[in-house]
N, C-alpha and C positions, 0 to 999 in steps of 0.2 A: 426737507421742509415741504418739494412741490410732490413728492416721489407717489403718494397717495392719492394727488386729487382726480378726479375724473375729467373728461376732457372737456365738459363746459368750464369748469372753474380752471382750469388749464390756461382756458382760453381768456375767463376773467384777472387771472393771476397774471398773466402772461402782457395783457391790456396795462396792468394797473403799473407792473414794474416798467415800463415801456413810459408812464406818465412821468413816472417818478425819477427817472433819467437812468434807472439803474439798467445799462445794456448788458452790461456780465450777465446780471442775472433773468433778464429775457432771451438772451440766445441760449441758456443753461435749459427754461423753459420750450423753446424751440426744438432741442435736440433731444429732450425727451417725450417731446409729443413724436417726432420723426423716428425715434426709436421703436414703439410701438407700428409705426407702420413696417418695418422690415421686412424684405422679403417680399412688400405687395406688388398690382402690378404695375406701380409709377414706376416701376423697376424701368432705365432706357431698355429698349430694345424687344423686352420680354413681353411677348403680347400673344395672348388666345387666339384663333379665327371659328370660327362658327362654319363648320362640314354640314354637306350633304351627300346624300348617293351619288355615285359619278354623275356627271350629266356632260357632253360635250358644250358649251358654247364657243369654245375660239378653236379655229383652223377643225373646223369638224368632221373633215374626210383626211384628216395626218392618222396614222393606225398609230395607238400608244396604250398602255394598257398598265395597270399602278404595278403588275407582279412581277412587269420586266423593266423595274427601275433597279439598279443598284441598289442590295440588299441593306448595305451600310447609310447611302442617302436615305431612304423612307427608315431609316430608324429615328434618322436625323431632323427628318420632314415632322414624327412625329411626337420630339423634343418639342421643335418648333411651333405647333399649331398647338400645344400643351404650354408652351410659354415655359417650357425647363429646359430651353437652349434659346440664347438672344436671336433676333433679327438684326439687320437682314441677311440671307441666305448669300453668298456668292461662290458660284455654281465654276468653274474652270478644268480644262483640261484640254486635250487635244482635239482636233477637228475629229467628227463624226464619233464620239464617244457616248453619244446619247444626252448631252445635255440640256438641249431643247427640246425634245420628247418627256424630260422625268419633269422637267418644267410644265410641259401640257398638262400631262400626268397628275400634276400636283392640282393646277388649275381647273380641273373637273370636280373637284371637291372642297371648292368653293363657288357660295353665290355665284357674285359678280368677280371679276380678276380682270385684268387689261393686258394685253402684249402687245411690247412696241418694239421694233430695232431702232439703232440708234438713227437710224437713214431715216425710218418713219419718222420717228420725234422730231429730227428736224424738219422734213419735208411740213409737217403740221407747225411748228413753229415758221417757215417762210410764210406759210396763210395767214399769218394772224392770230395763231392761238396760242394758248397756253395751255396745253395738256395735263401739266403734271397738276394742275388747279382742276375745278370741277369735277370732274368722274372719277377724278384719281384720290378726290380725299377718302381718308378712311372707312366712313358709313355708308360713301356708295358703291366704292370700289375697295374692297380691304387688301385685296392680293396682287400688286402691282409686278411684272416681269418686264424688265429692259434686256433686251439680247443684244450679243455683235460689240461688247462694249470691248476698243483697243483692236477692232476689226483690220483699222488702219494703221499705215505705222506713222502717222502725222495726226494730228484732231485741230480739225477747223475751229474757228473761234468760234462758229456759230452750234459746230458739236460739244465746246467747253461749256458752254453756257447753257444749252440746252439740258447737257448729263448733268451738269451742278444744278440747275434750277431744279430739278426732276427729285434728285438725292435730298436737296436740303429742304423739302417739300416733304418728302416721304417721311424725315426724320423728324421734322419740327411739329407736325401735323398725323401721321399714322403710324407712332412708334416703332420708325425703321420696317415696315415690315414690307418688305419685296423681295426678288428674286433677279441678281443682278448676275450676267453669262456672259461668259469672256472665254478667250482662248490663253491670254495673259492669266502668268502665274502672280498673284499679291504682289510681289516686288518689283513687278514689271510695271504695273499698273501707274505706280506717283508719276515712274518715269514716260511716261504719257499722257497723264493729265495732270496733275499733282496731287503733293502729299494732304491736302484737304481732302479732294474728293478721293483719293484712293483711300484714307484711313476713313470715311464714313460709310465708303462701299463693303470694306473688309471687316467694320468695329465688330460683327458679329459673329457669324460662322458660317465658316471658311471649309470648301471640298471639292477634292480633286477626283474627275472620273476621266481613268484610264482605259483603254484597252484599242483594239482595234478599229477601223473606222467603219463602222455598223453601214454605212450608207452604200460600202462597198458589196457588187454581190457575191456568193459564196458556192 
């Protein structure tokens, strides 16, 4: 009966059974207006960013360069910035494996982006502030990176709070989209902060970079 209408009468049909008390048949209408969206990008997680030419702005004398990322992460990176792989990104693997360099990396080809350790986020939260608000919402800052996350093998209450405010901020406000760095593997992670904040840092996709420890010389 509704399968033809277009979506202003959709909306009117949708209104009138709503009056009429009949809720069968306005959530029947609801799911077929939601059905035509599929696949959009209210999709959680799946969000576009807007690239430009490299440009340095954060840690502008670290030497990083996008061709000596991990051939497998920049395919990943460029799921992601395409919105045909979820956010957010979380980045782990061994000390000195390069995961805060493909993070810079990634950061130079975007506008604005923010990088914080978890040491910084708090230190800014004892001042007074709330970070993950203002600069970190989406439109002014799209590319949010939290490093060091599980640095510790304890998390102070003022570091729970701090990493949940930051995540549930990111998720509720810029479709998940950041770049969260740990040395913790996914199932380490609950076991340090918990199953809350470990499944919103991991809801997306999840890569591990191996190999030796780059910082070492050769």
């Amino acid at each position: 009966m509704t399968s033809n209408l277009n979506g202003g009468a959709k909306e009117t049909a949708l209104a009138d059974q709503i009056k009429q008390g009949d809720m069968a048949a306005a959530v029947d209408l609801v799911l077929q207006r939601e059905s035509g969206r599929a696949g959009s990008d209210e999709r959680l997680g799946y969000q576009t960013l807007s690239l430009r030419p490299p440009e340095r702005s954060i840690f502008r004398k670290v030497p990083r360069r996008l061709s000596d990322v991990n051939p497998k992460l920049l395919d990943l990176w460029k799921e992601l910035v395409s919105a045909r792989a979820p956010w957010p990104l979380y980045l782990h693997g061994p000390v000195g494996t390069g995961k805060t360099f493909a993070a810079l990396a990634f950061s130079d080809l975007v506008r604005y982006a923010e990088f914080f350790t978890v040491e910084q986020l708090c230190n800014r939260v004892m001042k007074g502030e709330q970070p993950w608000e203002g600069r970190l919402y989406y439109e002014t800052v799209p590319l949010l990176i939290l490093d060091e996350l599980g640095e510790r093998e304890k998390v102070t209450d003022l570091q729970y709070t701090s990493v949940k405010s930051t995540v549930d901020y990111r998720e509720f406000h810029a479709n998940r989209v950041a770049v969260y760095i740990s040395n913790l593997a996914p199932e380490d992670l609950a076991g340090l902060f918990d199953d809350r904040i470990a499944s919103r840092i991991t809801a997306g996709s999840v890569f591990r970079l191996d190999g030796p420890d780059r910082r070492k010389a050769r």
